[in-house]
C-alpha positions, -999 to 999 in steps of 0.1 A, spaced: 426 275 -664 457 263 -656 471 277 -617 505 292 -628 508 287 -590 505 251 -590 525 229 -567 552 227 -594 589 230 -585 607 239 -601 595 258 -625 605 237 -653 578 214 -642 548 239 -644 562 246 -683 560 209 -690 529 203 -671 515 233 -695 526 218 -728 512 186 -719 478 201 -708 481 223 -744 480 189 -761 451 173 -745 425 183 -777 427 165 -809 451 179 -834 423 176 -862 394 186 -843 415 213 -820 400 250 -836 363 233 -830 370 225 -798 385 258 -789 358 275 -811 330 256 -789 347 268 -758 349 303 -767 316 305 -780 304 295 -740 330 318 -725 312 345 -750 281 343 -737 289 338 -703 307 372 -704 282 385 -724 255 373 -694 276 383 -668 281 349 -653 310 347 -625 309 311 -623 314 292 -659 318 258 -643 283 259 -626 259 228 -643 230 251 -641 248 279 -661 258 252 -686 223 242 -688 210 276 -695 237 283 -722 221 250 -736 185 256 -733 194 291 -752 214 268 -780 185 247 -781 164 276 -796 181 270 -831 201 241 -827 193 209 -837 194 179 -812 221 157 -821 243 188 -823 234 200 -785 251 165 -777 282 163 -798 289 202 -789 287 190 -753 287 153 -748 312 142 -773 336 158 -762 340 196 -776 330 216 -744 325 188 -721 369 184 -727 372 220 -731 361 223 -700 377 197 -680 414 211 -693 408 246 -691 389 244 -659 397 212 -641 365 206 -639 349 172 -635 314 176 -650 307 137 -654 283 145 -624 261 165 -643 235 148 -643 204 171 -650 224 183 -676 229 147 -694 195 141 -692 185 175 -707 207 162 -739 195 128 -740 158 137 -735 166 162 -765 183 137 -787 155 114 -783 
């Protein structure tokens, strides 16, 4: 999430640094972004998981979504963009590293 107690002064700045983080997501796409998102913080609440940012609890919430999920939709909910992005605003989370996760979506999409 965004650090209301970010290095920003004054204030003004941490508004303006807050609208511009706001519009990061696609206007058209925006609701299944956010509806991706929340769907993850869901069941990490719902699994009691402290850490949301951690590759190997994104890889769990995966290998549950691959249960009844198709393939290519594993990828675009992550990969291209919906929680991937999500994540990287709301967080400030780098995940390009993950790379046991990418391979557990490419050897899926196969």
């Amino acid at each position: 999430m965004f650090d209301d107690d970010m290095d920003c002064n004054p204030p003004e700045l941490g508004e303006a640094a807050k609208k511009g983080i706001g519009n990061l997501l696609p206007e058209k796409s925006k609701s299944r972004y956010q509806k991706a998102y929340q769907a993850y913080t869901d069941w990490c609440a719902q699994n009691k998981v402290q850490n949301i940012t951690s590759e190997n609890v994104i890889l769990a919430y995966f290998g549950v979504l691959s249960q009844d999920k198709k393939p290519s939709t594993l990828w675009t909910s992550y990969s291209m963009s919906m929680l991937q992005t999500t994540l990287n605003i709301k967080q400030i989370l780098d995940n390009s590293k993950f790379g046991k996760l990418i391979a557990y979506l490419k050897k899926f999409s196969l």
